[in-house]
C-alpha positions as CSV (number, residue, x, y, z in Angstrom):
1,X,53.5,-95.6,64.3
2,X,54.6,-93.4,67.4
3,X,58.5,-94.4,65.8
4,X,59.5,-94.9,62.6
5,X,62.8,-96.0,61.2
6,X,65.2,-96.9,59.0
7,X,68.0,-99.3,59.9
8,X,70.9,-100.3,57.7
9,X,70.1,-104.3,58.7
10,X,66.6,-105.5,58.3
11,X,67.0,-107.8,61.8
12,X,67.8,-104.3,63.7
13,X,64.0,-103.5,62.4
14,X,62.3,-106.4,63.7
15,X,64.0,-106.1,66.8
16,X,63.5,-102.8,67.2
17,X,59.7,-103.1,66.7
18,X,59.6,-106.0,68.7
19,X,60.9,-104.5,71.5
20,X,58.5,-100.9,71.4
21,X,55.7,-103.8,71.4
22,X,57.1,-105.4,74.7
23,X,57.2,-101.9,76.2
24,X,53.5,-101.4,75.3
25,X,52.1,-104.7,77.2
26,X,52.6,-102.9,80.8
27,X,51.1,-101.0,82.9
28,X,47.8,-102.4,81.9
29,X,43.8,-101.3,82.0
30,X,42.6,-102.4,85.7
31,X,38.8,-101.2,85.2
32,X,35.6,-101.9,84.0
33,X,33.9,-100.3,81.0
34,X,32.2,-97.7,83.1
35,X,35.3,-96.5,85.1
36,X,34.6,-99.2,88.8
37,X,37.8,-100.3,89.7
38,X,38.6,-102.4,93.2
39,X,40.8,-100.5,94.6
40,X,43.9,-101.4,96.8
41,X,41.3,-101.0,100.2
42,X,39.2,-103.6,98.6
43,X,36.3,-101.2,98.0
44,X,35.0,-100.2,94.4
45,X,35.8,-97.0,93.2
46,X,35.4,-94.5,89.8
47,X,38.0,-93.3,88.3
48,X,36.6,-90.0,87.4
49,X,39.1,-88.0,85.9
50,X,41.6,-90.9,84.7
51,X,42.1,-94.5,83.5
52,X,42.9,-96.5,86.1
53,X,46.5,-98.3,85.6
54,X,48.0,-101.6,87.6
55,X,51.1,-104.1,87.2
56,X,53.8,-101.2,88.2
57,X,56.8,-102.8,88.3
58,X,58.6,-99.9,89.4
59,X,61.8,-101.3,90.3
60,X,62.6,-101.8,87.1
61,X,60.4,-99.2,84.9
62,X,61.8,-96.2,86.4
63,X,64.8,-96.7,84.8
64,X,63.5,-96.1,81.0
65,X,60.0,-97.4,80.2
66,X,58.4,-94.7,82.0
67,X,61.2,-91.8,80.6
68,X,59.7,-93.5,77.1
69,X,56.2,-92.9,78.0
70,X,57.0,-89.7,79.2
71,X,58.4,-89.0,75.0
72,X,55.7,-91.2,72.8
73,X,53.0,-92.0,75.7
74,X,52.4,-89.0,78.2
75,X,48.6,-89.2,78.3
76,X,48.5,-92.6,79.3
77,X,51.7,-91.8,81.5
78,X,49.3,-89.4,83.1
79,X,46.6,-91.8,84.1
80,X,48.9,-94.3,85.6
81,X,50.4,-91.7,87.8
82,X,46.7,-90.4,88.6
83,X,46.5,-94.2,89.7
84,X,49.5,-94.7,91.6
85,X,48.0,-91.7,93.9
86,X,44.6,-93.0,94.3
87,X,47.1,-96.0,95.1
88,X,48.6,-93.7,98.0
89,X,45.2,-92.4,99.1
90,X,43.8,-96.1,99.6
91,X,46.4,-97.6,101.3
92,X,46.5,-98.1,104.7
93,X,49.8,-97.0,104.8
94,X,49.4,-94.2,102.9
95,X,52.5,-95.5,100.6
96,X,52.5,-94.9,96.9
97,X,52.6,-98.3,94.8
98,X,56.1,-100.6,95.0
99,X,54.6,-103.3,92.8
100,X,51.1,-102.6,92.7
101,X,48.9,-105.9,91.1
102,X,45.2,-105.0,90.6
103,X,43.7,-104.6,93.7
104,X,46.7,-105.5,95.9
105,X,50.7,-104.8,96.8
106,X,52.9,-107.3,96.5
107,X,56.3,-105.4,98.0
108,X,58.6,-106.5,95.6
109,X,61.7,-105.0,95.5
110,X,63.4,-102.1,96.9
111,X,63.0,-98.0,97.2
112,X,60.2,-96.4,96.3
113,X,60.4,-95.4,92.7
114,X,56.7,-93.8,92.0
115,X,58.4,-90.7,93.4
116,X,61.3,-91.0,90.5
117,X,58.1,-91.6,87.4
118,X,56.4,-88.5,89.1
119,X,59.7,-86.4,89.5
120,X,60.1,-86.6,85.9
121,X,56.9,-85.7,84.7
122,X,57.1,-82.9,86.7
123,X,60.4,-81.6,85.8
124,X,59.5,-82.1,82.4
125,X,56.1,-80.4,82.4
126,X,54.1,-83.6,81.5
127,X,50.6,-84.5,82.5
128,X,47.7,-82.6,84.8
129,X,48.0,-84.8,88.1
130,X,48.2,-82.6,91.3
131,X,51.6,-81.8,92.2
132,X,50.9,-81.4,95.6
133,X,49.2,-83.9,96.3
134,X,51.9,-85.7,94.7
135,X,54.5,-84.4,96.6
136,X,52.4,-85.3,99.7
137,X,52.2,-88.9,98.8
138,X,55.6,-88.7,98.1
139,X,56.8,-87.3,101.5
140,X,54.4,-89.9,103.4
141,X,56.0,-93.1,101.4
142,X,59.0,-91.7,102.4
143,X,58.3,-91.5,106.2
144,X,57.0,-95.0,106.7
145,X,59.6,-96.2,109.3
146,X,58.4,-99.5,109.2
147,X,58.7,-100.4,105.3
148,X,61.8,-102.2,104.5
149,X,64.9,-100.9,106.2
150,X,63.6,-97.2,106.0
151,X,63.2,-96.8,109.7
152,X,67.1,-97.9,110.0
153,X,67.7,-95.5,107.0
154,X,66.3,-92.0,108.7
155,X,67.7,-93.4,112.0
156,X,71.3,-94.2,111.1
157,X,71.4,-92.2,107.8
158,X,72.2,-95.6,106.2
159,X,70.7,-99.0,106.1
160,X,72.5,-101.3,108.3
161,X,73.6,-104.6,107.2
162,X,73.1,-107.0,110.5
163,X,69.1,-105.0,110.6
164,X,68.0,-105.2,107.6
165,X,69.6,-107.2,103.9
166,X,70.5,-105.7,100.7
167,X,71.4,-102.9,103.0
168,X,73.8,-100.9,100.5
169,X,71.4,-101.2,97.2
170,X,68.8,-100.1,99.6
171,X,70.4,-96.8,100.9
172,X,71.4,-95.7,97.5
173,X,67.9,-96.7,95.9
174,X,66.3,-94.5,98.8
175,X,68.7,-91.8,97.9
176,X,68.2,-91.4,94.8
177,X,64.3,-91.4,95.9
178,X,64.9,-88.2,98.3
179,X,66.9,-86.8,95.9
180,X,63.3,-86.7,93.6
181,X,61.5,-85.9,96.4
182,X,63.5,-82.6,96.7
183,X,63.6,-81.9,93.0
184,X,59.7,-81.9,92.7
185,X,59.8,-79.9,96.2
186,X,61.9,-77.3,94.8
187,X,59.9,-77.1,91.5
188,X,57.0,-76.2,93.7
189,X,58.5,-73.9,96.0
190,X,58.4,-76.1,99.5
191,X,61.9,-75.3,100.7
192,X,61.6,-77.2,104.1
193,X,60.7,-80.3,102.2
194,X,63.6,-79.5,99.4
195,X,66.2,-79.2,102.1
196,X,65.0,-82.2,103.9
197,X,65.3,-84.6,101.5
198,X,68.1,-82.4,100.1
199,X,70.0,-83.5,103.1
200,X,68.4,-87.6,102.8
201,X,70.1,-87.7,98.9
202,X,73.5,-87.3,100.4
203,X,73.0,-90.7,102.5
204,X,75.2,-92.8,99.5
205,X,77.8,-91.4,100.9
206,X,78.1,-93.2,104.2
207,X,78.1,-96.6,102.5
208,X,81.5,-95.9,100.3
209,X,85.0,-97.0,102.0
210,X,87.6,-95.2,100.3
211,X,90.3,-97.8,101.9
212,X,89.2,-100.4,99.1
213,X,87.3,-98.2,96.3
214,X,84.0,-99.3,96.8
215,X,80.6,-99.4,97.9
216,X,80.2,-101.7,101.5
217,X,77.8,-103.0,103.9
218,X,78.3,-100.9,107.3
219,X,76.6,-102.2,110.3
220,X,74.6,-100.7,113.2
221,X,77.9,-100.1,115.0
222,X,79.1,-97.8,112.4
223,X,82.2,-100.0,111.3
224,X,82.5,-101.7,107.6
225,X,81.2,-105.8,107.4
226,X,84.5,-107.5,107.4
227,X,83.7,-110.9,105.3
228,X,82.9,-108.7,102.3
229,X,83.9,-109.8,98.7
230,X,83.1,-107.1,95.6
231,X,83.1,-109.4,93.4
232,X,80.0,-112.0,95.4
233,X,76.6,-111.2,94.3
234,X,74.9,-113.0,97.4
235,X,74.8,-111.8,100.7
236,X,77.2,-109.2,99.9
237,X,74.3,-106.3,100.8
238,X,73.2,-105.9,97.2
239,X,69.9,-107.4,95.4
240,X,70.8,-108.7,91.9
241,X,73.8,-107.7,91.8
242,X,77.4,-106.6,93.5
243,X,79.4,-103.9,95.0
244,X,81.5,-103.8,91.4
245,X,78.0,-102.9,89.0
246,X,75.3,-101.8,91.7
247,X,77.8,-99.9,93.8
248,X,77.7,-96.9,90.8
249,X,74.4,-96.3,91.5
250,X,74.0,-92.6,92.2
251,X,72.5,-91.5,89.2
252,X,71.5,-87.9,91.4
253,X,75.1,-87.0,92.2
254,X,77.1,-89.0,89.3
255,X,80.2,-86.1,89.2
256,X,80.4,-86.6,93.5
257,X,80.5,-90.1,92.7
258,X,83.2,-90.0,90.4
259,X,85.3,-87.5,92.6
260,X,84.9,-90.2,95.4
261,X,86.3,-92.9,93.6
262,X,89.6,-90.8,92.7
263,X,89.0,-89.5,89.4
264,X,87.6,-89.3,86.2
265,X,90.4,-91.8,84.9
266,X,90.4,-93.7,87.6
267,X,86.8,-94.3,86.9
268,X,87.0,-94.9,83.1
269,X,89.7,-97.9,84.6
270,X,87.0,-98.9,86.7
271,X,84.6,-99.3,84.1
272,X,86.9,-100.8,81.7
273,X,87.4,-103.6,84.3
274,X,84.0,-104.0,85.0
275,X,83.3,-104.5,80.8
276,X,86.5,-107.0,80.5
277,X,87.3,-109.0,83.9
278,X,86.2,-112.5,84.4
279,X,83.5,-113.1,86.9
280,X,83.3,-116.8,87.7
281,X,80.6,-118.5,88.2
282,X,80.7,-119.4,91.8
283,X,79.7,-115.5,92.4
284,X,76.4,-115.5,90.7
285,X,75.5,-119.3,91.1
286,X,72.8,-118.8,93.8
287,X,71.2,-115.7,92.0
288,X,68.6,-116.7,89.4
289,X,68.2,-113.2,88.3
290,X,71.6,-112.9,86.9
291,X,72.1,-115.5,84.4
292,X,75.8,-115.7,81.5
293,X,73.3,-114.6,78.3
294,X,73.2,-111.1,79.7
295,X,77.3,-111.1,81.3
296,X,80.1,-109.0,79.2
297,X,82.4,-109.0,81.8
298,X,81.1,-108.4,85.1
299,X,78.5,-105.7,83.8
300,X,75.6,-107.5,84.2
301,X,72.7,-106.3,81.3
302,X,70.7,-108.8,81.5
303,X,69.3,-107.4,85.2
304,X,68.2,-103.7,85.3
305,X,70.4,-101.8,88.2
306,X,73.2,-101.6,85.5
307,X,71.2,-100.0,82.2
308,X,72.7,-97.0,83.0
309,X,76.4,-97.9,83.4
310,X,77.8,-97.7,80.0
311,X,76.9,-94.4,79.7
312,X,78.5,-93.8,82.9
313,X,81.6,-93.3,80.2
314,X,80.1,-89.9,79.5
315,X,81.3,-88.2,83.1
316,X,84.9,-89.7,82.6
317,X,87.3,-87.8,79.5
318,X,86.2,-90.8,77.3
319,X,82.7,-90.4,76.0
320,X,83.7,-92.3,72.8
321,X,83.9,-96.0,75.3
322,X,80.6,-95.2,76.0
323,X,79.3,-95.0,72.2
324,X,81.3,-98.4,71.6
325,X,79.6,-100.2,74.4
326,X,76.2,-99.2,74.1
327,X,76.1,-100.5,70.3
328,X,77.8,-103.7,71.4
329,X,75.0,-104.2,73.8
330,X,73.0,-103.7,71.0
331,X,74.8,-106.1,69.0
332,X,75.0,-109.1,71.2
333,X,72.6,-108.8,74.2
334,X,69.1,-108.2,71.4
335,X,68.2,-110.3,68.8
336,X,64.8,-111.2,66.3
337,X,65.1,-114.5,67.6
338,X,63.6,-116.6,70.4
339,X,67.3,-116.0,71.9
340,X,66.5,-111.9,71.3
341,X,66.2,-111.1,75.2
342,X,69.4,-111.5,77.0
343,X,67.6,-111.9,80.6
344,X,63.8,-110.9,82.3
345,X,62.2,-108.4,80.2
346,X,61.1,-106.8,83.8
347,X,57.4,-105.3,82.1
348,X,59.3,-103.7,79.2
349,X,62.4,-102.1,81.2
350,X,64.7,-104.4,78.8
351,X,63.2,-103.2,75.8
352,X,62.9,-99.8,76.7
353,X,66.6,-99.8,77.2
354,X,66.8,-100.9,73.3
355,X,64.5,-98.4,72.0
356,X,66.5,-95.1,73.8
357,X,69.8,-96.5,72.6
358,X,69.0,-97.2,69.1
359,X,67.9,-93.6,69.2
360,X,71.0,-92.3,70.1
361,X,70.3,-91.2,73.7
362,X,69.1,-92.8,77.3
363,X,67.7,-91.1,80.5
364,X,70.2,-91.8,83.1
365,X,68.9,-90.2,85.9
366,X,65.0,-89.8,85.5
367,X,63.8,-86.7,87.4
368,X,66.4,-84.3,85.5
369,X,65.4,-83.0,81.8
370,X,68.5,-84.3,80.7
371,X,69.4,-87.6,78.1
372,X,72.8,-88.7,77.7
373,X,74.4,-89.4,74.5
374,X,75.2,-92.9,73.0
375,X,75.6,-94.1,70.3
376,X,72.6,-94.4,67.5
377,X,71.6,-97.7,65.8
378,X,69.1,-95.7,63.2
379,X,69.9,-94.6,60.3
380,X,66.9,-92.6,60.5
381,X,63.9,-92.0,62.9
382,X,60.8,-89.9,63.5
383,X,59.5,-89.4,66.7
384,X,55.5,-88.5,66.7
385,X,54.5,-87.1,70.0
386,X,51.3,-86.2,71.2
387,X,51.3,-82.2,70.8
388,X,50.7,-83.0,67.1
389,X,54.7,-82.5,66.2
390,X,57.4,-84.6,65.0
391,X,61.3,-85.1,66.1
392,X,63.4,-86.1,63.3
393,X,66.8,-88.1,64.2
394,X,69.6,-89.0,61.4
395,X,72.8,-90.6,61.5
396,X,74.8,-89.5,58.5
397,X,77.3,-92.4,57.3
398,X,75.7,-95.2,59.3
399,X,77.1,-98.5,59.5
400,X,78.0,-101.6,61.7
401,X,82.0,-100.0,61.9
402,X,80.5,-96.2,62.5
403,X,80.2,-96.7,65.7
404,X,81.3,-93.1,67.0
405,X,80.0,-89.7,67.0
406,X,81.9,-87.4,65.2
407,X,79.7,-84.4,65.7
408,X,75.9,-83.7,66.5
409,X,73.7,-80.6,65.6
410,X,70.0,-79.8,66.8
411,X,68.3,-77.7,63.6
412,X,71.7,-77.2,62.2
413,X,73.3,-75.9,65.5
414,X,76.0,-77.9,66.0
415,X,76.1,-78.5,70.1
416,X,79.5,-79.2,72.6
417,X,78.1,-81.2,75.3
418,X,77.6,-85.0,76.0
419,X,73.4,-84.8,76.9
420,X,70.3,-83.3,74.9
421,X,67.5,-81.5,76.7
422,X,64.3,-82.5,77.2
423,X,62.3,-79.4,75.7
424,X,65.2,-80.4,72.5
425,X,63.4,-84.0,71.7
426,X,60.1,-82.0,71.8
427,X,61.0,-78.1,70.0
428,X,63.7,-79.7,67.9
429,X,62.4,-80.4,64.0
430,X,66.0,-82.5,63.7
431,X,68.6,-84.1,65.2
432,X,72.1,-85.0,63.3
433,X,74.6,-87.2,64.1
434,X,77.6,-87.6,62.2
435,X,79.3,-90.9,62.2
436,X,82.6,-92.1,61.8
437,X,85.0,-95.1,62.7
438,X,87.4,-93.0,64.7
439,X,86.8,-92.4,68.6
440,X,86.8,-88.8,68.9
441,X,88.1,-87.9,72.0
């Protein structure tokens, strides 16, 4: 009952529900009735002022699940960031969870993206946790020189490719993590630290080579890898993915990114490739994450570094491709059927994706108040949030053809931009979309 809805197709109901049910089954509970917990030091402790939280697959949550908490769950987004710092303060590293499971870390994945769930509550205004402290934790997770390639990061403002693998998806994962780091310093006034980290954000930048258009593993020397195919998604210095999908990962600095790459045409090109080329299947044949049920093209949705991409459509002159993709991702990657997941539900990041894009909007870069616009599945929905009020969302003239957005108005004020505001979803009584068949350039 935190959503309801009305859909023009019953199955678009089901699946909807079914998927705000998978993004409910983690984090889960790690305590016993009277607040003792084993903590990550392998001593019981109380969790005095919070429920203690575990199974953070962060990786992949960042992206959406936790944005959704932050809309229709924020207490119980509050505890499990209340736990990810009595994480920090446990550890013998004095690192904030990477995949935290119960009592221990299991180091899976890349980055550290506790820093991007509590950027956003902060910038949003959600939850009681100690900003400071949290910025603290932050700041040491992001000075451990021996996690992971982040030594070689802060050394060579990159992550070399012959010291340490899936050296490009590293440097711009751990960018996008300074960049958070310096949004929650400069919400709390710690200018050193905001400049700092400021300064680390920028790093994506020394992994693009403008002589081929892409994202490319540079070694300790300074020079490019030569064998280097785009198209590989093995060994190419990406995880789960390659230089063609996870290269437009720089969800901080998406405009720079664009600029970079030529243009904001030559971009929309790049993305229309990416949605139509053929990728054959000697590229992804030795990654099991990455599987044809979740290919259109060579954007990849069944694995999570790529949710964000065809909104990416939104920073180029044609917002209205973006509106037409999302829904077909809607269409053919989610089903009510035991075919209804097109890959690894990653702890609900799959689902999440669904639930934000059959609303009409998705957080593309968690840490800033902003959602981008897509392209709304609804016909109707009401949001119940916490604070006691209600969001209503309606898309006038829905159908399967009314794919684009004609116009959009917030309380009857009709708005000219491409994003809604956080404070928007929560002080806004009503949200309209107009539909139509026609792109609307």
């Amino acid at each position: 009952s935190k959503i309801d809805i009305d859909v023009v197709d019953t199955n678009d109901r089901i699946t909807f529900y079914t998927a705000l049910y998978h993004t409910m089954l983690s984090p889960i509970i790690y305590e016993d009735v009277d607040g003792k917990y084993r903590g990550l030091d392998q001593n019981i402790h109380d969790s005095d002022d919070f429920i203690n939280y575990t199974r953070f697959s962060l990786w992949d949550t960042l992206r959406a699940l936790h944005p959704l908490f932050i809309i229709i769950q924020n207490l119980r987004n509050n505890d499990m960031i209340k736990s990810m710092l009595a994480h920090h303060d446990q550890s013998v590293h004095s690192m904030l969870p990477i995949w935290s499971h119960y009592a221990n870390e299991n180091w899976c994945m890349i980055g550290y993206h506790a820093t991007s769930v509590i950027a956003d509550a902060m910038i949003k205004n959600v939850g009681d946790f100690d900003q400071e402290h949290a910025l603290t934790a932050s700041v040491n997770t992001a000075s451990v020189t021996y996690f992971d390639g982040l030594g070689e990061y802060i050394q060579f403002q990159y992550v070399p490719d012959d010291l340490s693998h899936s050296s490009v998806s590293k440097t711009l994962e751990l960018a996008y993590n300074d960049w958070c780091i310096a949004e929650m310093a400069k919400l709390i006034g710690k200018s050193s630290i905001e400049n700092e980290f400021r300064k680390r954000s920028e790093y994506f930048r020394n992994v693009y080579d403008p002589t081929i258009g892409f994202m490319r593993p540079k070694l300790s020397d300074g020079s490019f890898r030569k064998d280097f195919d785009p198209l590989d998604t093995h060994g190419q210095g990406f995880i789960e993915g390659n230089a063609w999908n996870y290269g437009l990962y720089v969800p901080q600095q998406l405009d720079e990114m664009i600029s970079m790459m030529g243009c904001k045409e030559r971009f929309s090109q790049h993305l229309d490739s990416l949605f139509t080329m053929e990728l054959d299947d000697k590229y992804i044949e030795k990654n099991e994450d990455i599987t044809r049920d979740g290919i259109i093209g060579n954007y990849v949705h069944g694995n999570e570094p790529g949710h964000h991409i065809p909104y990416l459509y939104n920073w180029t002159n044609k917002p209205y491709k973006a509106q037409e993709r999302v829904r077909m991702i809607m269409e053919t990657m989610y089903g009510n059927k035991e075919d209804g997941l097109c890959g690894n539900d990653d702890a609900g990041q799959m689902s999440a994706w669904y639930i934000f894009s059959s609303l009409g909007f998705y957080p593309v870069t968690p840490g800033s108040d902003r959602y981008a616009i897509g392209s709304p599945l609804v016909e109707k929905a009401t949001i119940r949030f916490e604070n006691g009020k209600e969001l209503t969302i309606k898309a006038m003239y829905q159908s399967k053809d009314n794919v684009f957005v004609k116009n959009i108005s917030i309380d009857g004020k009709d708005i000219d931009r491409l994003y809604l505001t956080h404070d928007e979803l929560l002080n806004g009584n009503e949200i309209i979309f107009e539909m139509t068949n026609t792109p609307n350039q």
